[in-house]
C-alpha positions as CSV (number, residue, x, y, z in Angstrom):
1,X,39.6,-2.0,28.5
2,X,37.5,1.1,29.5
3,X,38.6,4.6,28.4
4,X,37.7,7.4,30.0
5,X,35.9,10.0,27.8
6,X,34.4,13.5,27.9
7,X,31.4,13.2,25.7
8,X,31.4,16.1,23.6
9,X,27.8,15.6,21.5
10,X,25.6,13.3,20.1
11,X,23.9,12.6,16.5
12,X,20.2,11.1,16.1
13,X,20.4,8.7,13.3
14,X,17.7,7.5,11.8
15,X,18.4,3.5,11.5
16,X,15.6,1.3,9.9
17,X,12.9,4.5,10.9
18,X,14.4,4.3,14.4
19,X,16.1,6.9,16.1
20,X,19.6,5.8,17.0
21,X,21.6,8.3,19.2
22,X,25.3,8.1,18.9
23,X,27.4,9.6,21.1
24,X,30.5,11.7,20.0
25,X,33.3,11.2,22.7
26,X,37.0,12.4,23.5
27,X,39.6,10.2,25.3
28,X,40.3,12.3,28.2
29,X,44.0,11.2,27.8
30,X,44.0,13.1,24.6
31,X,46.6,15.7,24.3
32,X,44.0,17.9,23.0
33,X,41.5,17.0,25.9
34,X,42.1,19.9,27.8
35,X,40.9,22.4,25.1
36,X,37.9,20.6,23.8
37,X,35.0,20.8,25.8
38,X,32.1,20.8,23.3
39,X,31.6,20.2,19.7
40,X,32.7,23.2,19.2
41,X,36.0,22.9,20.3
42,X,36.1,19.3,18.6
43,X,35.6,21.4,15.2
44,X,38.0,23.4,16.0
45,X,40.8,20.9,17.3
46,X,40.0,18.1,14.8
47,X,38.2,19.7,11.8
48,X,36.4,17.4,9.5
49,X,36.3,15.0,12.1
50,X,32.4,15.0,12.8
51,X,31.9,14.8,9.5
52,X,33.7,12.0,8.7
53,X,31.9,10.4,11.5
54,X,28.7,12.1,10.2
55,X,29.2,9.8,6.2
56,X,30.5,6.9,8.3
57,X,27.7,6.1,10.4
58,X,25.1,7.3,7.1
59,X,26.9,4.3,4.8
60,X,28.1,1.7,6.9
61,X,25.6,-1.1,6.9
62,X,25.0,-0.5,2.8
63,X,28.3,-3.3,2.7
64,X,25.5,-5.4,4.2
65,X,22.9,-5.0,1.5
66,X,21.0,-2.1,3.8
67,X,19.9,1.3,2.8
68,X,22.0,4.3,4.0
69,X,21.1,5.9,7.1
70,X,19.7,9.0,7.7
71,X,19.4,11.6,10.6
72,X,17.5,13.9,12.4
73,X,18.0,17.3,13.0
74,X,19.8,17.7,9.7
75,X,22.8,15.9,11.2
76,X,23.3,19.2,13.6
């Protein structure tokens, strides 16, 4: 299926001393969609979200053996 999404940021992690850029994205058939325009908004609308996206992408290959990730920018 695709999904139609506003993307509302993105995050630079550093994967294997690589920068990764992930993109941070809304489903524009959201209920919320029409008040979230940025990351901001997404704060705002959906606190704690980024961050829980923030610790997901930092731990999710250490199930594999893998060191956690980090990321540029101080995660901002």
């Amino acid at each position: 299926n695709v999904v139609e999404v506003r993307v509302l940021g993105a995050l630079c992690l550093i994967d294997q001393g690589e920068a990764d850029w992930k993109l941070i994205g809304l489903n524009t058939n959201d209920p919320k969609a029409p008040f979230v325009h940025d990351a901001r908004d997404l704060q705002f609308h959906f606190p704690n979200l980024v961050d829980q996206i923030r610790e997901w992408y930092r731990v999710y290959k250490l199930a594999e053996g893998k060191p956690a990730n980090t990321y540029a920018f101080g995660g901002e």
